[in-house]
N, CA, C and O atoms as CSV, one atom per row, in Angstrom:
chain,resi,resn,atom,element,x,y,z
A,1,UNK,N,N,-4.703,36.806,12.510
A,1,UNK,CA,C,-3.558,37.611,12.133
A,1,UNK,C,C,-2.865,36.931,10.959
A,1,UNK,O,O,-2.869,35.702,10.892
A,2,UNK,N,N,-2.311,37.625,10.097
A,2,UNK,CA,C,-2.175,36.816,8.481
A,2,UNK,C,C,-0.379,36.744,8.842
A,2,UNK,O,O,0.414,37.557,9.317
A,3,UNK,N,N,-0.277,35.506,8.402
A,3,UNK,CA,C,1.511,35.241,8.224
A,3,UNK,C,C,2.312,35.299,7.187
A,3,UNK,O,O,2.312,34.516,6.237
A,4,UNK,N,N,3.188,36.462,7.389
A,4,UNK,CA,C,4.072,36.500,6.139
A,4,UNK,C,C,5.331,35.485,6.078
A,4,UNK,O,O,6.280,35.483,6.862
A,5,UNK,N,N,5.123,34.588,4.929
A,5,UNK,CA,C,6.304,33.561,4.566
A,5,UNK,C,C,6.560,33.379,3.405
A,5,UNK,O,O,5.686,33.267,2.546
A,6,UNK,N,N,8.061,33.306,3.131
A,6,UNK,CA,C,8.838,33.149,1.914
A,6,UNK,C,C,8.717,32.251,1.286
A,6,UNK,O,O,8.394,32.161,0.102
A,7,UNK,N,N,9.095,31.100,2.398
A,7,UNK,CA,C,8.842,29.659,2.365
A,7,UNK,C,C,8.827,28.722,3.080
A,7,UNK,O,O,9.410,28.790,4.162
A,8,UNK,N,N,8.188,27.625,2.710
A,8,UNK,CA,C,7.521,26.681,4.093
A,8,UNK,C,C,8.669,25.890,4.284
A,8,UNK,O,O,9.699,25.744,3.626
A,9,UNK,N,N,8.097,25.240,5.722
A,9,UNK,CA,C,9.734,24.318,6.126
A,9,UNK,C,C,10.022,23.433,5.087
A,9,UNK,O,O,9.213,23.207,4.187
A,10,UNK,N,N,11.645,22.675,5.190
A,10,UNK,CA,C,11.980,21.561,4.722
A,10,UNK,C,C,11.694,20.553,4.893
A,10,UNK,O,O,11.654,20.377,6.111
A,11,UNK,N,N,11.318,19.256,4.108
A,11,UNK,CA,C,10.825,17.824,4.531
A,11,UNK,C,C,12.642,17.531,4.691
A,11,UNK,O,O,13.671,18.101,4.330
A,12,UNK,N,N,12.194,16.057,5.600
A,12,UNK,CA,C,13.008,15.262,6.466
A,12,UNK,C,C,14.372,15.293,5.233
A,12,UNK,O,O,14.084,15.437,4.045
A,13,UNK,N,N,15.264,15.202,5.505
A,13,UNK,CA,C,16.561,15.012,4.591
A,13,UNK,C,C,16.999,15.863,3.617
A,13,UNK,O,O,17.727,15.588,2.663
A,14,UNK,N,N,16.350,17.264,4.009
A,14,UNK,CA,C,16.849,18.542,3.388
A,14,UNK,C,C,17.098,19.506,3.866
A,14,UNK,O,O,16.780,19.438,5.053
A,15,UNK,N,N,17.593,20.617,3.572
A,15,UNK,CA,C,18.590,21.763,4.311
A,15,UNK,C,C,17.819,23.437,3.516
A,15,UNK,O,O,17.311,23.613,2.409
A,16,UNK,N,N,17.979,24.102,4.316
A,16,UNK,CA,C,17.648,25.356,3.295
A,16,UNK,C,C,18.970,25.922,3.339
A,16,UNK,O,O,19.887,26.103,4.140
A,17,UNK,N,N,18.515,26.231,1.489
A,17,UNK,CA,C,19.614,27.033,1.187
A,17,UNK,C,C,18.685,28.292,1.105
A,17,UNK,O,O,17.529,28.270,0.685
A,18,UNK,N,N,19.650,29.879,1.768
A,18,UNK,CA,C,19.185,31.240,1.270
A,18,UNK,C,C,18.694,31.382,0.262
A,18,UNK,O,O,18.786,30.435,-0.519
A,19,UNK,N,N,18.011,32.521,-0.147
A,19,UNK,CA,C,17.607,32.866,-1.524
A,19,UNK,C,C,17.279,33.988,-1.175
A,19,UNK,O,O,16.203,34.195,-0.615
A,20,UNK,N,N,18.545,35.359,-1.562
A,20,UNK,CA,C,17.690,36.449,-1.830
A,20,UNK,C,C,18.411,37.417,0.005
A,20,UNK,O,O,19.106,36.969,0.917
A,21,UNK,N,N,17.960,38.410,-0.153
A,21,UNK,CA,C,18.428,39.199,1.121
A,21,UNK,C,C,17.367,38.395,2.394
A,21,UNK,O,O,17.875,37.983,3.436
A,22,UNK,N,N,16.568,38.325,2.245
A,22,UNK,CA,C,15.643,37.933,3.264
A,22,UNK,C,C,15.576,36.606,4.092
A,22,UNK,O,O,15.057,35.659,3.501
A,23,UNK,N,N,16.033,36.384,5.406
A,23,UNK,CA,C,16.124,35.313,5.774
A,23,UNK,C,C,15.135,34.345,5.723
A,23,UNK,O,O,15.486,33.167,5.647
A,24,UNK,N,N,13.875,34.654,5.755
A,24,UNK,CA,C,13.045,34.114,5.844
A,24,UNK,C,C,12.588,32.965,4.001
A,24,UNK,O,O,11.810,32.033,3.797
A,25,UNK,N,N,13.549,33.716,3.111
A,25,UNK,CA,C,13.208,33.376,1.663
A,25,UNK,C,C,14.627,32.074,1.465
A,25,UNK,O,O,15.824,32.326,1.322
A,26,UNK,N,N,14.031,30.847,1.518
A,26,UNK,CA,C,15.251,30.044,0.961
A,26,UNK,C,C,14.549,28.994,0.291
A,26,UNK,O,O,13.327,28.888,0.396
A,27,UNK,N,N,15.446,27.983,-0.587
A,27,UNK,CA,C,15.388,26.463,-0.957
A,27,UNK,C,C,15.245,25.527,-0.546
A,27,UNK,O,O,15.396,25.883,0.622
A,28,UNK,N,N,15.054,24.463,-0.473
A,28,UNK,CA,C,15.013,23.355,0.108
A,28,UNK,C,C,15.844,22.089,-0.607
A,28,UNK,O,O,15.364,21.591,-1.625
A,29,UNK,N,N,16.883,21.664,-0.150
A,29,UNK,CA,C,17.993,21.083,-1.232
A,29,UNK,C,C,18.275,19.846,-0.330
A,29,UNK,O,O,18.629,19.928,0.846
A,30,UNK,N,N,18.045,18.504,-1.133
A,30,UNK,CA,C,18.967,17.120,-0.162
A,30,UNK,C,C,19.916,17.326,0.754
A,30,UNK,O,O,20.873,18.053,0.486
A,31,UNK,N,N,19.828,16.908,1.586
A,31,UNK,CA,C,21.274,16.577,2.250
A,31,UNK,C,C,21.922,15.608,1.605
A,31,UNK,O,O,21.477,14.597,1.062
A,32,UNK,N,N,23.349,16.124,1.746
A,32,UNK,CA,C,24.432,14.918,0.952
A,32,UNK,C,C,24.201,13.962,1.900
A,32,UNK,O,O,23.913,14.234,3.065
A,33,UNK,N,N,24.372,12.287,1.236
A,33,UNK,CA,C,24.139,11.385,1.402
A,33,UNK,C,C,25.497,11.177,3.086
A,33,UNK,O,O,26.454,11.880,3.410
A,34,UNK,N,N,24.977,10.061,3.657
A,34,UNK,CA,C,25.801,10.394,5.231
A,34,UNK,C,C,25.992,11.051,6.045
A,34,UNK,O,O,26.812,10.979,6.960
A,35,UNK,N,N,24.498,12.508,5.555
A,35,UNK,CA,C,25.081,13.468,6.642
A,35,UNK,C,C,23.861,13.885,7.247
A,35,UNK,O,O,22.777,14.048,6.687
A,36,UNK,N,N,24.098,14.013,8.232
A,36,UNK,CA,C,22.391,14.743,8.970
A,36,UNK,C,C,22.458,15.822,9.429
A,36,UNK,O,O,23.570,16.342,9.515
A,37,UNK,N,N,21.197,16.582,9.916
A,37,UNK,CA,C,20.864,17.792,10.675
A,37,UNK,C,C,21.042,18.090,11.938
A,37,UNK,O,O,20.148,17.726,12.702
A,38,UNK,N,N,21.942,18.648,12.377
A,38,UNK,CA,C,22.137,18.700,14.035
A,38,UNK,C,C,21.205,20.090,14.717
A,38,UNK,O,O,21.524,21.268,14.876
A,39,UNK,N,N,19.893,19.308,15.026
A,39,UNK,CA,C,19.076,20.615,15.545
A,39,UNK,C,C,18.389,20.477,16.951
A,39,UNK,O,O,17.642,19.516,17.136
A,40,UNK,N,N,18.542,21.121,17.652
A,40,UNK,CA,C,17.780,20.758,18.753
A,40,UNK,C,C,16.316,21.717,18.830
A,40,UNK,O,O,15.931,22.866,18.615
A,41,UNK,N,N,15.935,20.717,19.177
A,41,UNK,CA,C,14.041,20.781,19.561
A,41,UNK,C,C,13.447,21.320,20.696
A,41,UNK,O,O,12.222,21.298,20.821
């Protein structure tokens, strides 16, 4: 079954930013320095 994606995940110490109406379509931008990702797994 073929997968439609905008864009692939973020590496370690970056955040997506949106891009565009589509949630699935964003950036991948540093995190400011001192701050981390609060995500649970």
């Amino acid at each position: 079954i073929p997968v439609s994606m905008c864009s692939k995940d973020c590496q370690p110490g970056q955040r997506k930013k949106p891009v565009g109406i589509h949630p699935c379509c964003f950036e991948c931008i540093d995190c400011l320095p001192g701050t981390f990702l609060n995500r649970t797994i």
